[in-house]
SELUM-200032 format. One line per 3 residues: number of its first residue (from 1); their letters; for each residue x, y, z of N, C-alpha, C, O, CB. Coordinates in pm, 1 decimal. Glycine has a CB too. Layout:
residues N
NUM> a> X:Y:Z:X:Y:Z:X:Y:Z:X:Y:Z:X:Y:Z  ...
This chain:
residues 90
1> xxx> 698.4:-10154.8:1244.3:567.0:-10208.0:1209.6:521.0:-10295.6:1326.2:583.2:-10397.2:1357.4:571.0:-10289.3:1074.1  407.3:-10253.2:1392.1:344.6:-10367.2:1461.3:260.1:-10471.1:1423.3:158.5:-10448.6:1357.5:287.5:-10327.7:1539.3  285.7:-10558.6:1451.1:228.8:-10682.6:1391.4:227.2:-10803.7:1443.2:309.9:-10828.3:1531.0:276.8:-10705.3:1290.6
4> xxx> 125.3:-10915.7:1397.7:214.3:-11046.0:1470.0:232.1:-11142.4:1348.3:248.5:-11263.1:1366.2:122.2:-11138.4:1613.3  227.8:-11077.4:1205.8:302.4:-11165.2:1124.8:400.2:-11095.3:1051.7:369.6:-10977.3:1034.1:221.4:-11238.7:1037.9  494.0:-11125.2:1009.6:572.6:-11054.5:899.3:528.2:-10991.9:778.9:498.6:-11031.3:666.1:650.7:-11131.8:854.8
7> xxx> 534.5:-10838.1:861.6:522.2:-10770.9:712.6:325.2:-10699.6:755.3:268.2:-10596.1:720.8:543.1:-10945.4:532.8  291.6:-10788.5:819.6:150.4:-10742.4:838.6:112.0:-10709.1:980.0:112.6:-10783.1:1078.3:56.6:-10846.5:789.9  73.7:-10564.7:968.8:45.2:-10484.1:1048.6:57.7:-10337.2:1028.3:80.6:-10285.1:919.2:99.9:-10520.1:1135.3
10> xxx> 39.2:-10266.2:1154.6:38.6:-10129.7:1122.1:136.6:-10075.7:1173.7:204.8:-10138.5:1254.7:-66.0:-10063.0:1153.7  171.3:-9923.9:1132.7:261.0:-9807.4:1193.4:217.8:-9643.0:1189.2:184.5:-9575.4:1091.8:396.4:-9817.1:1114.9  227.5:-9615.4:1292.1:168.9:-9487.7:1318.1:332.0:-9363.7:1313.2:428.1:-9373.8:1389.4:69.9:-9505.3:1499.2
13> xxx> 318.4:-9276.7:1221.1:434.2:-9210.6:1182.6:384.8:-9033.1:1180.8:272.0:-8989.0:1158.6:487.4:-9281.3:1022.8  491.3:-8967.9:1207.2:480.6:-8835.3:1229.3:519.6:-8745.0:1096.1:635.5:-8738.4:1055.1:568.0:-8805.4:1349.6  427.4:-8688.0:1044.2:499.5:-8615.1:930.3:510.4:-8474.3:889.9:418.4:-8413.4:835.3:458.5:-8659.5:833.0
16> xxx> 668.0:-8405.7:928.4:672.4:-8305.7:944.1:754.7:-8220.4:786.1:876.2:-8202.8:777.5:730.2:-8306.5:1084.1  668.5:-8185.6:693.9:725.1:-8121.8:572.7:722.7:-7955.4:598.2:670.3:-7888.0:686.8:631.5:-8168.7:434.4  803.6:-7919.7:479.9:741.4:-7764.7:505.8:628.2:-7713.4:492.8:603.9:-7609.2:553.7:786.8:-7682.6:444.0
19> xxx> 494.5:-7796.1:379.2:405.2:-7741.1:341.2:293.9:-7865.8:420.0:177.3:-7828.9:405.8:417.0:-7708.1:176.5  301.0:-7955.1:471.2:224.9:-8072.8:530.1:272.5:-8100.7:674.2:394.1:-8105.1:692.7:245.2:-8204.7:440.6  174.5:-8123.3:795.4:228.6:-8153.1:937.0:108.5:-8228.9:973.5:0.9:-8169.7:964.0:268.0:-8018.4:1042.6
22> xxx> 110.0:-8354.2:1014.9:29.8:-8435.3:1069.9:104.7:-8563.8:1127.1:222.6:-8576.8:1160.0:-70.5:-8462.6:974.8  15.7:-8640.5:1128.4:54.1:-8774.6:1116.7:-40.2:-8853.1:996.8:-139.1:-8823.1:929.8:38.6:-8841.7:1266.2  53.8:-8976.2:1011.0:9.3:-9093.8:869.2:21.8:-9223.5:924.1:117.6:-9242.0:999.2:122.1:-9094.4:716.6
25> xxx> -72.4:-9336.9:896.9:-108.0:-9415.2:950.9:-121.0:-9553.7:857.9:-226.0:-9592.2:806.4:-207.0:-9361.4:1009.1  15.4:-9623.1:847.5:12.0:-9730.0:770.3:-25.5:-9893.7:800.6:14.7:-9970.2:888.2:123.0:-9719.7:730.2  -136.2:-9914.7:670.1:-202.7:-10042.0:740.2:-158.9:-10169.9:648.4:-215.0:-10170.8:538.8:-384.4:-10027.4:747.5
28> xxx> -78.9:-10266.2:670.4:-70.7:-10399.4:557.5:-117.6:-10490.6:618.4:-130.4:-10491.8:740.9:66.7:-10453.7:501.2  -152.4:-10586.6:537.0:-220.1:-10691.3:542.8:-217.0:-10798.1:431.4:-147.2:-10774.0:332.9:-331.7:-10649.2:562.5  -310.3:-10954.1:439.9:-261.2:-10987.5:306.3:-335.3:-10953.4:232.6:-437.8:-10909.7:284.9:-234.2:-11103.6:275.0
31> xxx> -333.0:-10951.7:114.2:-388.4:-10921.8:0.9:-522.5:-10975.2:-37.3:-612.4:-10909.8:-90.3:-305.5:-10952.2:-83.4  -525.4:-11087.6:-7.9:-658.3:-11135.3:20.2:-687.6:-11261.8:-126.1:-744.7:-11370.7:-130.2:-779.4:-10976.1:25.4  -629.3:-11194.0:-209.8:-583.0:-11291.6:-343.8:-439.6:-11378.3:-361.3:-417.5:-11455.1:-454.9:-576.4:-11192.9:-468.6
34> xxx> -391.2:-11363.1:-303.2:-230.4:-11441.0:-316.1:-163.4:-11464.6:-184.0:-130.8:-11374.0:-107.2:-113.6:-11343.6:-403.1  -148.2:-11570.4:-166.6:-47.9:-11564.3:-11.6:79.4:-11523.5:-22.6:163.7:-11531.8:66.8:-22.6:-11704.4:63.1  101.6:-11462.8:-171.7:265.3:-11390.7:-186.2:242.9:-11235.1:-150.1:339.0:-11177.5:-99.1:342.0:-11401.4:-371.9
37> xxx> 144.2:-11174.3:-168.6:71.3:-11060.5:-159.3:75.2:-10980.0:-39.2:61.4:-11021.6:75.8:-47.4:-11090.5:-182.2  97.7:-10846.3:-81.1:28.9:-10763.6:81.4:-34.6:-10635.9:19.3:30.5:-10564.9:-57.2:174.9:-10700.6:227.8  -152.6:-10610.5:51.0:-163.8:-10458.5:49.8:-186.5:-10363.9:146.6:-256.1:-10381.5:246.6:-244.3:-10429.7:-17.2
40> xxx> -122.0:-10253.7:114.1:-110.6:-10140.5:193.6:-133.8:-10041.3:130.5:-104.2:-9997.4:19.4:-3.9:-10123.3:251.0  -226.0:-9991.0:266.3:-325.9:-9834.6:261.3:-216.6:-9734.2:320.9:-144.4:-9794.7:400.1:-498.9:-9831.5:384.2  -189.7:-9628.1:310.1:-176.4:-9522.6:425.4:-266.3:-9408.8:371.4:-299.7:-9366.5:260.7:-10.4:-9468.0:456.0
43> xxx> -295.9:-9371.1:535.3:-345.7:-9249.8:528.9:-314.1:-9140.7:648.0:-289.4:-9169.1:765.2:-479.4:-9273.4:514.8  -322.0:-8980.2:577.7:-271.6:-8892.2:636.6:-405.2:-8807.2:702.8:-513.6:-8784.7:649.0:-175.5:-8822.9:540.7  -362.4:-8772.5:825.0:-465.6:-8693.4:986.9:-350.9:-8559.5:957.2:-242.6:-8572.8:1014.2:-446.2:-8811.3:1228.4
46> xxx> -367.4:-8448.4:882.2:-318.7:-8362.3:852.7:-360.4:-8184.8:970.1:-475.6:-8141.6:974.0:-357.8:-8383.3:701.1  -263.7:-8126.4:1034.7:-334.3:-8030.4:1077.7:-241.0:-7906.3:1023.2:-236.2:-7797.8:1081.2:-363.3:-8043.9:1234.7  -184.5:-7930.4:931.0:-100.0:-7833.3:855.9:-98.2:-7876.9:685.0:-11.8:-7958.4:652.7:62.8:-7837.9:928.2
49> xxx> -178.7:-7831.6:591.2:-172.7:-7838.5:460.6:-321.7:-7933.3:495.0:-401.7:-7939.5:588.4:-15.3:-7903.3:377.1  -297.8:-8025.1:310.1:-451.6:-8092.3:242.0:-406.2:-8211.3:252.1:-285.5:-8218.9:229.2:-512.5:-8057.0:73.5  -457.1:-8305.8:277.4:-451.0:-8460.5:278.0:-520.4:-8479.9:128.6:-526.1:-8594.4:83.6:-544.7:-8542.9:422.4
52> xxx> -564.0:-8388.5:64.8:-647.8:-8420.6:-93.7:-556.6:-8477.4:-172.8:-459.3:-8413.4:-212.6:-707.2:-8285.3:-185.7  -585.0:-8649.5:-216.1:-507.7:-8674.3:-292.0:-426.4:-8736.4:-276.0:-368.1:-8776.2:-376.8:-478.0:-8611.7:-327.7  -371.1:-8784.3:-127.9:-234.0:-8834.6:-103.6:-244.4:-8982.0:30.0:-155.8:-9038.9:93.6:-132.1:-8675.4:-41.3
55> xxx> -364.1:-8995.9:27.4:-410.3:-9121.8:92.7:-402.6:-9215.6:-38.5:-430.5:-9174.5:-151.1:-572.7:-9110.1:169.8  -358.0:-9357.3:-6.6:-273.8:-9420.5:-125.0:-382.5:-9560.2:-73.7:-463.0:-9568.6:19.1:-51.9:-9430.8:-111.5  -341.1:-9657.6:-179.9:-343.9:-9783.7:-153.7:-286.3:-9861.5:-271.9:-335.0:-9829.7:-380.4:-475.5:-9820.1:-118.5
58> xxx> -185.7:-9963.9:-273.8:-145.1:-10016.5:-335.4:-68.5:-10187.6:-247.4:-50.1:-10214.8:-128.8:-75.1:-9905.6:-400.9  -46.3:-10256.8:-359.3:-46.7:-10411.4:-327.8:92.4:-10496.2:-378.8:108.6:-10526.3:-497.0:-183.6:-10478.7:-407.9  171.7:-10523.5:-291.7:296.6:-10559.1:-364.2:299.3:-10716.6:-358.9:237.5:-10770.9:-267.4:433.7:-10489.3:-294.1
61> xxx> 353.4:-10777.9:-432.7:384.0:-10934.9:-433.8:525.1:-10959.5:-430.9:611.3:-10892.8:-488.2:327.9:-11009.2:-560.8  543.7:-11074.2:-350.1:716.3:-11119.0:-272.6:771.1:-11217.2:-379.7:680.3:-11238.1:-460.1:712.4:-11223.7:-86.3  848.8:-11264.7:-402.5:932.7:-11377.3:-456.2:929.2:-11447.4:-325.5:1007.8:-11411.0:-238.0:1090.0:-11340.5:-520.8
64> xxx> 818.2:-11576.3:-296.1:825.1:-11663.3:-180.6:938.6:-11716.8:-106.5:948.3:-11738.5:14.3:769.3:-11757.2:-210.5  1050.1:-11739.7:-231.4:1220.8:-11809.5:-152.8:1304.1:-11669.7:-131.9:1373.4:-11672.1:-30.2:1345.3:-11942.2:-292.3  1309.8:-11572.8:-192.7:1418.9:-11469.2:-187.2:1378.4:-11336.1:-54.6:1448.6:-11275.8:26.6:1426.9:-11396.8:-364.9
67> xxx> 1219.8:-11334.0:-90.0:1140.2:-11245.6:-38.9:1185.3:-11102.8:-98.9:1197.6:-11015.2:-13.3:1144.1:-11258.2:112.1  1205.2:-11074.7:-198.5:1213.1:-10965.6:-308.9:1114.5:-10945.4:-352.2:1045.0:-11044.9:-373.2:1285.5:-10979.9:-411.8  1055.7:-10805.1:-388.8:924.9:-10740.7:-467.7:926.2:-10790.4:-595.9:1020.3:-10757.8:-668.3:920.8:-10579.1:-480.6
70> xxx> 841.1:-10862.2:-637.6:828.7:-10917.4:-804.0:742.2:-10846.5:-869.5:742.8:-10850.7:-992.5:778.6:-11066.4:-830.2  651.1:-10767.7:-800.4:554.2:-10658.3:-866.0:480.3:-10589.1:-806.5:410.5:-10625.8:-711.9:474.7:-10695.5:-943.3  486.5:-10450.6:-865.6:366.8:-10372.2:-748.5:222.5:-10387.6:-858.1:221.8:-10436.3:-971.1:416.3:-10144.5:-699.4
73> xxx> 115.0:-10332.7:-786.5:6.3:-10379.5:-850.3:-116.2:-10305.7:-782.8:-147.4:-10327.6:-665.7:1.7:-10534.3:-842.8  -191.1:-10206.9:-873.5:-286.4:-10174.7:-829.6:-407.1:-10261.8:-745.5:-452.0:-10345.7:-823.6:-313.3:-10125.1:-921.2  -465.9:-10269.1:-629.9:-542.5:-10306.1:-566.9:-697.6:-10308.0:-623.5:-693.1:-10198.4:-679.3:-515.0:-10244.0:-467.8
76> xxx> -830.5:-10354.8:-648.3:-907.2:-10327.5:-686.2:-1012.8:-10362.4:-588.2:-1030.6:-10480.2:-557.2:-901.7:-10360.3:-793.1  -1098.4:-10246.6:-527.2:-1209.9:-10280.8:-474.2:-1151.9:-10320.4:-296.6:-1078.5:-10243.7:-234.1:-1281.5:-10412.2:-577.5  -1199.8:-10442.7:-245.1:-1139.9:-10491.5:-128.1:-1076.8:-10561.5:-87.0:-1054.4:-10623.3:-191.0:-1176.1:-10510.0:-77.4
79> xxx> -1035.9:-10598.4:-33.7:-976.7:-10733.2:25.8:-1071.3:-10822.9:-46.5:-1192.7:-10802.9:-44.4:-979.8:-10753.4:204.1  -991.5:-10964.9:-138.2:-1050.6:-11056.0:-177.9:-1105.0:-11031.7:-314.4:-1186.1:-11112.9:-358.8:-1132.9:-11086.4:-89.4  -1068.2:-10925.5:-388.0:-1108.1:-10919.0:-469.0:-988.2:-10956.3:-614.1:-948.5:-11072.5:-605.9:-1172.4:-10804.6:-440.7
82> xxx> -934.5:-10886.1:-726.2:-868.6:-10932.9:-848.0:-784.3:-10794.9:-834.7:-823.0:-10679.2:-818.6:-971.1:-10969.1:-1000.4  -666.5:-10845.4:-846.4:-538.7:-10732.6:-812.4:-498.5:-10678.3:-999.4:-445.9:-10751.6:-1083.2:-354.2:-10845.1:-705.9  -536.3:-10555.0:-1017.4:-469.0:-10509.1:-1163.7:-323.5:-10494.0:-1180.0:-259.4:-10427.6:-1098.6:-518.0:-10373.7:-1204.9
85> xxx> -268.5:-10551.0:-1279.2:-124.1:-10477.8:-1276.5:-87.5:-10326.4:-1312.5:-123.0:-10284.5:-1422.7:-44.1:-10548.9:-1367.3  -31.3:-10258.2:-1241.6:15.6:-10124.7:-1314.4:106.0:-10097.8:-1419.0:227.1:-10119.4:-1423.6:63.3:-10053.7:-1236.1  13.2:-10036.1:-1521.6:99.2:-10019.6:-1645.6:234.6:-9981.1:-1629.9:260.9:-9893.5:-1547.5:45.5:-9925.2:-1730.8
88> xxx> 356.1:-10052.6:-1720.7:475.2:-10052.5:-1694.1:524.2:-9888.9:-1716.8:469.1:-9820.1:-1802.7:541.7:-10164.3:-1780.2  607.2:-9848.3:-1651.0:694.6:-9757.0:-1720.4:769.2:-9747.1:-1772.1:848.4:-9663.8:-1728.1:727.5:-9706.6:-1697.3  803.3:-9806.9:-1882.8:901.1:-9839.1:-1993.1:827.0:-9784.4:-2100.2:871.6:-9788.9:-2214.8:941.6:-9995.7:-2015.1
């Protein structure tokens, strides 16, 4: 990840499947609501298969002393806006 803070920045990655060949391009940052927060976009520059569908964005929150994931969490809207939680799977 390039960056000049922890955890925030980007990475440019090569992705070679049997049915998908491009590259994918991951962006974090903070969240814009929590200074425990980051969200991250990626998105796929496909010249083999469909990128339909598989450009993401989602927002994880740290445990500040351990730095462990305490929750992932749908993103809403932009930066700065109210983070939804994702319904549990239980």
């Amino acid at each position: 990840m390039v960056g000049s803070e922890s955890g925030v920045g980007f990475r440019l990655f090569l992705l070679q499947e049997s049915e998908q060949q491009g590259i994918g391009i991951q962006w974090q940052r903070n969240s814009g609501t929590q200074d425990n927060c980051l969200k991250t976009s990626v998105y796929y520059a496909l010249w083999e298969g469909s990128n339909k569908d598989i450009n993401t964005t989602f927002c994880q929150c740290f445990d500040p002393k351990t730095g462990f994931v305490i929750s992932s969490v749908a993103c809403s809207g932009e930066l700065g806006t109210d983070l939804e939680e994702l319904p549990s799977s239980e």
